[in-house]
Residue frames as qw, qx, qy, qz and C-alpha x, y, z in Angstrom:
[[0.308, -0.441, -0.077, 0.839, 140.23, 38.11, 48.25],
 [0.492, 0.793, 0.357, -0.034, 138.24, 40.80, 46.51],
 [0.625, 0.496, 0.198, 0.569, 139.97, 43.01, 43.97],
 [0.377, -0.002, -0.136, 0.916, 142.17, 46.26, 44.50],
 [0.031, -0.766, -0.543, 0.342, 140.26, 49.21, 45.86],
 [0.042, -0.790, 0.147, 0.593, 142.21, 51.78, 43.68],
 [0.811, 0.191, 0.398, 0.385, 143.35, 51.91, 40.21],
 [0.371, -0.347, 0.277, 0.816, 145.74, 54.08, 38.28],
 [0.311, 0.855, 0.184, -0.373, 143.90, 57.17, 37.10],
 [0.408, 0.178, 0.419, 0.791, 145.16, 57.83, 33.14],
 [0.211, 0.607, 0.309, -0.701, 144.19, 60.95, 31.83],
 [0.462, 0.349, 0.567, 0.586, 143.05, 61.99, 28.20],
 [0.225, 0.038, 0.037, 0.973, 142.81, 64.92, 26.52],
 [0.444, -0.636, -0.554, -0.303, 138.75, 65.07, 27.64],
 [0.644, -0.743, -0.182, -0.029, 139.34, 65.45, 31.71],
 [0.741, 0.092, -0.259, 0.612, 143.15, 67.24, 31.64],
 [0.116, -0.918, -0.338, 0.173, 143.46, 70.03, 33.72],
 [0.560, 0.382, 0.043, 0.733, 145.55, 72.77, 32.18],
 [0.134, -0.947, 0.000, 0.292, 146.97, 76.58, 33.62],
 [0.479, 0.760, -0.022, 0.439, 148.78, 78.89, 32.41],
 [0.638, -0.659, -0.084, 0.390, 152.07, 79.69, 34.88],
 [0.343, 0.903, -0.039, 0.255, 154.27, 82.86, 34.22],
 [0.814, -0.398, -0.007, 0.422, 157.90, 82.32, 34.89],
 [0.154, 0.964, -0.215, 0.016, 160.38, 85.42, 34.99],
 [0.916, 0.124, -0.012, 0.380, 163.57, 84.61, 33.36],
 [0.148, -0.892, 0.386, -0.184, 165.50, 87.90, 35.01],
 [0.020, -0.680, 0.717, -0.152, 169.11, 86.39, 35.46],
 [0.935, -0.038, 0.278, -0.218, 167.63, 83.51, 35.59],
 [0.105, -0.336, 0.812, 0.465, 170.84, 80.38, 33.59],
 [0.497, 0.269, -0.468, -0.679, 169.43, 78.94, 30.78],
 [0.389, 0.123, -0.913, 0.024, 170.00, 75.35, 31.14],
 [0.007, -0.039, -0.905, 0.424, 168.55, 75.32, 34.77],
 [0.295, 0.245, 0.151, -0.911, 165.73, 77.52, 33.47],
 [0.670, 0.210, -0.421, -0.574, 164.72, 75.70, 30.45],
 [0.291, 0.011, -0.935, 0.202, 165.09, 72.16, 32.11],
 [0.160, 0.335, 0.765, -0.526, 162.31, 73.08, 34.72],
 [0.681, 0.285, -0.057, -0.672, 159.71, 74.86, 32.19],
 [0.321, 0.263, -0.832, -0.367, 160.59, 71.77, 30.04],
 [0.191, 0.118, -0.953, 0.205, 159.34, 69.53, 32.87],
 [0.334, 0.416, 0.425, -0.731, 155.98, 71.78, 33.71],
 [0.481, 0.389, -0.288, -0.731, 155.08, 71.86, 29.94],
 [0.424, 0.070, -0.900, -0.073, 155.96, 67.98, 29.70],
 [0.712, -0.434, -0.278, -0.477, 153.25, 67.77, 32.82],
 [0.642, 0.238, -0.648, 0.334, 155.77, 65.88, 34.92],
 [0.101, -0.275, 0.496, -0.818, 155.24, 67.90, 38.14],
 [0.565, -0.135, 0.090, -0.809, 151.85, 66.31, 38.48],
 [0.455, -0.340, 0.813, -0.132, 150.73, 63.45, 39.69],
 [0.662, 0.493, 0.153, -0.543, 148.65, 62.82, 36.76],
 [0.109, -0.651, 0.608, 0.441, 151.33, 62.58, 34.77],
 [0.850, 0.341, 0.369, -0.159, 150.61, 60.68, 30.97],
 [0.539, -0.175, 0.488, 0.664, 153.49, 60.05, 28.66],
 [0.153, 0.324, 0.794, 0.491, 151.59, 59.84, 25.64],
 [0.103, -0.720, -0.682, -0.073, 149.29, 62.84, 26.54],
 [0.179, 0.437, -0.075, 0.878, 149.72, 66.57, 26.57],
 [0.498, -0.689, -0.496, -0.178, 148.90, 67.09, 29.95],
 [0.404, 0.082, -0.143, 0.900, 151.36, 69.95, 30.87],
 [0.028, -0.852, -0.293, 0.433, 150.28, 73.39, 31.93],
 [0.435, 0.796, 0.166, 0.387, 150.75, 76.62, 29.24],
 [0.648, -0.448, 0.032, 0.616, 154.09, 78.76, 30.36],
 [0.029, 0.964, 0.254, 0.069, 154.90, 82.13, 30.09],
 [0.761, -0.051, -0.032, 0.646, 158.19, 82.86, 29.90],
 [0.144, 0.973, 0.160, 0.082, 158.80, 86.91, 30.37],
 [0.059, 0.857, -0.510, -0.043, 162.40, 89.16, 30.07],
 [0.935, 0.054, 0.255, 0.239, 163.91, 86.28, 28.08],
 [0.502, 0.687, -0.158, 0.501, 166.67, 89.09, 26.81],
 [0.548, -0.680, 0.412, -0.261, 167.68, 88.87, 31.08],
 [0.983, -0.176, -0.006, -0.051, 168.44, 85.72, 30.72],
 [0.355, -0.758, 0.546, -0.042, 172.65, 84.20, 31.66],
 [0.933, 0.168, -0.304, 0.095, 174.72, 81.74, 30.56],
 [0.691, -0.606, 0.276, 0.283, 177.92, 80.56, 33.45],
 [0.610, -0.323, 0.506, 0.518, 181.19, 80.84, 33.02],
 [0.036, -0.499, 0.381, 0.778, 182.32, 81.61, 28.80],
 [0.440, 0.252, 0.814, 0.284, 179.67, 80.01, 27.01],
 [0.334, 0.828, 0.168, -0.418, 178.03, 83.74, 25.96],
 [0.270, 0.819, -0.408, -0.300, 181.35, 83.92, 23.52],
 [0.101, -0.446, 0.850, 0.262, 182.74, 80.07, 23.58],
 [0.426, 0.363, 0.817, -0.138, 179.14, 77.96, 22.55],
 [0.173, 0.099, -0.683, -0.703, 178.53, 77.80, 18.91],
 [0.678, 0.503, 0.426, -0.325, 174.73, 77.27, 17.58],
 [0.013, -0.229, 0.707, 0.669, 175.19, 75.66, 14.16],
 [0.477, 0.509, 0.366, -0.616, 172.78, 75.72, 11.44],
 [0.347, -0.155, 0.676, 0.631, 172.18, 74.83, 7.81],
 [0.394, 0.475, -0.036, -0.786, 171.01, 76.55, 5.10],
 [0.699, 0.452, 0.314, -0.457, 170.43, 73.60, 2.96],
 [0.679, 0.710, -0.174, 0.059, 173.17, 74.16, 0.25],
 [0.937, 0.019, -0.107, 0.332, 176.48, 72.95, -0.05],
 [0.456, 0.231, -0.357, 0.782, 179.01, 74.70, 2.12],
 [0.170, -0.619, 0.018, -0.767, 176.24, 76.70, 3.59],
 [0.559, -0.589, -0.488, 0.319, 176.81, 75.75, 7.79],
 [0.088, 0.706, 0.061, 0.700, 176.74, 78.28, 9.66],
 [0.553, -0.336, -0.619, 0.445, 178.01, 79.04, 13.29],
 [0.016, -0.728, 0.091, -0.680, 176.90, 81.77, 15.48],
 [0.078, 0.118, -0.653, 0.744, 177.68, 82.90, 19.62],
 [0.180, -0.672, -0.658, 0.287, 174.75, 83.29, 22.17],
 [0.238, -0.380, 0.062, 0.892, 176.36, 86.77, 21.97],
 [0.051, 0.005, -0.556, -0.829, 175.15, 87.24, 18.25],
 [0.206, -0.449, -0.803, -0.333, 171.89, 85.36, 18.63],
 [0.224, -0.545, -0.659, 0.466, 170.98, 87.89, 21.50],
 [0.109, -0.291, 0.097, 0.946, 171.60, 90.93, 19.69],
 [0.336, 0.046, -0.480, -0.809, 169.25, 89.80, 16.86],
 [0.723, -0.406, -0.361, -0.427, 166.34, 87.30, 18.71],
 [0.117, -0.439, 0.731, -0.508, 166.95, 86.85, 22.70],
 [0.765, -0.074, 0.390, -0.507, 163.71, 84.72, 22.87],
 [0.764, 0.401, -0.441, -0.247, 165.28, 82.25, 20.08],
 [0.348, 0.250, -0.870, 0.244, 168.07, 80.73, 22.61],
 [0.265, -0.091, 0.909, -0.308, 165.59, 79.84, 25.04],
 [0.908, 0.217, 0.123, -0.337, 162.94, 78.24, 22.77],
 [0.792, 0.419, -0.408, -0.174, 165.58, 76.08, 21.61],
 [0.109, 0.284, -0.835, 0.459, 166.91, 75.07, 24.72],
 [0.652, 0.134, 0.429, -0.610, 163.44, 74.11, 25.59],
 [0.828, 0.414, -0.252, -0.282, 162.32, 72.52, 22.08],
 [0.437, 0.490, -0.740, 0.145, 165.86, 70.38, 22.69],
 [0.062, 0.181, -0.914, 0.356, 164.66, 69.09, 25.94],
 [0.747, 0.222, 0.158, -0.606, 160.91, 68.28, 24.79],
 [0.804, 0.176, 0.568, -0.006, 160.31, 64.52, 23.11],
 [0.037, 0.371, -0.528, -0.763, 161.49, 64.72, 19.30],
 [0.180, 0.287, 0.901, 0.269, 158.07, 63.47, 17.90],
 [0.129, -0.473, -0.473, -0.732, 154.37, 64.93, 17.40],
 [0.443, -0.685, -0.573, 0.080, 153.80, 64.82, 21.10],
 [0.518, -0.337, -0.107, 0.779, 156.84, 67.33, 21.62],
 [0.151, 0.164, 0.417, 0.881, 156.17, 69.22, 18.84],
 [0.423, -0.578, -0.687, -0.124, 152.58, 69.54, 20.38],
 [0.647, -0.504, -0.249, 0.515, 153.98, 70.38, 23.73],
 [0.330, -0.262, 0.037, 0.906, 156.04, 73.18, 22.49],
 [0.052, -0.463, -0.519, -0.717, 153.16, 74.69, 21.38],
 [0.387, -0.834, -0.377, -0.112, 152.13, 75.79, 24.78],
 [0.556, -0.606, -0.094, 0.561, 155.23, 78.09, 25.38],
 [0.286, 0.857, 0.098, 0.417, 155.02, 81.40, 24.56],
 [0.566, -0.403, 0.004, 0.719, 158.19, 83.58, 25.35],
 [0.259, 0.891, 0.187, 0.322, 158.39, 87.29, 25.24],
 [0.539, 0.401, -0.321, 0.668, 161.31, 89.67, 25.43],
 [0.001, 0.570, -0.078, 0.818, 159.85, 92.20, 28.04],
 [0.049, -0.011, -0.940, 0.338, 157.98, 91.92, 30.79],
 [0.729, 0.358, 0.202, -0.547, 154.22, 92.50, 29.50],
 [0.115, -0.027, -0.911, -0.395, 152.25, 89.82, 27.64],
 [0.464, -0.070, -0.503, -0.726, 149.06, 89.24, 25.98],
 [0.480, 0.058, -0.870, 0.093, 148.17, 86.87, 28.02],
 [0.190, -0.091, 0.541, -0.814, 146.26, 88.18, 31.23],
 [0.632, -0.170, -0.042, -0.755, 142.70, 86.78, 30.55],
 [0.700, -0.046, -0.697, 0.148, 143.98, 83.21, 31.29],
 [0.445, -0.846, 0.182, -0.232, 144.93, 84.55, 34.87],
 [0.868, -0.066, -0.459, 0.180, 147.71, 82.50, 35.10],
 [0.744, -0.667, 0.021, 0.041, 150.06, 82.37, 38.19],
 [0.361, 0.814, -0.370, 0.263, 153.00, 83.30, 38.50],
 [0.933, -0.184, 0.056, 0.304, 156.02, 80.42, 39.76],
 [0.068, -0.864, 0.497, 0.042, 159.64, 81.47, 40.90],
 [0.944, 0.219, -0.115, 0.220, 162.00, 78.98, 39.24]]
């Protein structure tokens, strides 16, 4: 019998194909929002698909100060933080963190659902999130996905 006629295509960072996809986060919940960029930046959607390879597309995330949280987590979900020194946690609302950076809760709902190594840390380097709805971004052309 001769040998398989096909063989599982890997990719490397030579022959990946990358775009750039602009996703509007109007009213958009957070969780369901940042779970699917997570999954476009992480390349998953494709059949390509390499663990161990950044082979994601670049995301665009625009009116990230639209964005929704269900039910009472705008005033009952705590972000905690530490400055480092002794006593110095610190707990703040979605509420607070919107007033003073709206694009901060969803890069860290994103960054939380990226690998925790040097490929993630990689990865989240191709998501750029802006409050409004212009961005720098127009000579890529990228395309523009309803999530």
């Amino acid at each position: 019998m001769d040998s398989l006629s096909y063989k599982t295509q890997f990719v490397n960072k030579e022959n990946v194909s990358k775009q750039w996809i602009i996703v509007d986060a109007d009213s958009a919940v957070l969780g369901r929002l940042a779970s699917e960029v997570a999954k476009i930046i992480r390349g998953k959607h494709k059949p390509s698909y390499t663990p161990y390879v950044d082979c994601g597309d670049n995301v665009i995330i625009i009116n990230a100060e639209k964005i929704r949280l269900t039910g009472r987590k705008m005033d009952d979900k705590v972000y905690i933080s530490h400055t480092g020194y002794p006593g110095g946690q610190r707990f703040k609302t979605p509420r607070e963190l919107m007033e003073k950076n709206p694009k901060g809760i969803l890069e860290s709902a994103v960054r939380g659902m990226l690998p925790k190594n040097r490929i993630g840390r990689a990865l989240f380097r191709n998501l750029y999130v802006y409050e409004g709805a212009e961005h720098p971004h127009a000579a890529q052309n990228p395309k523009t996905v309803k999530i």
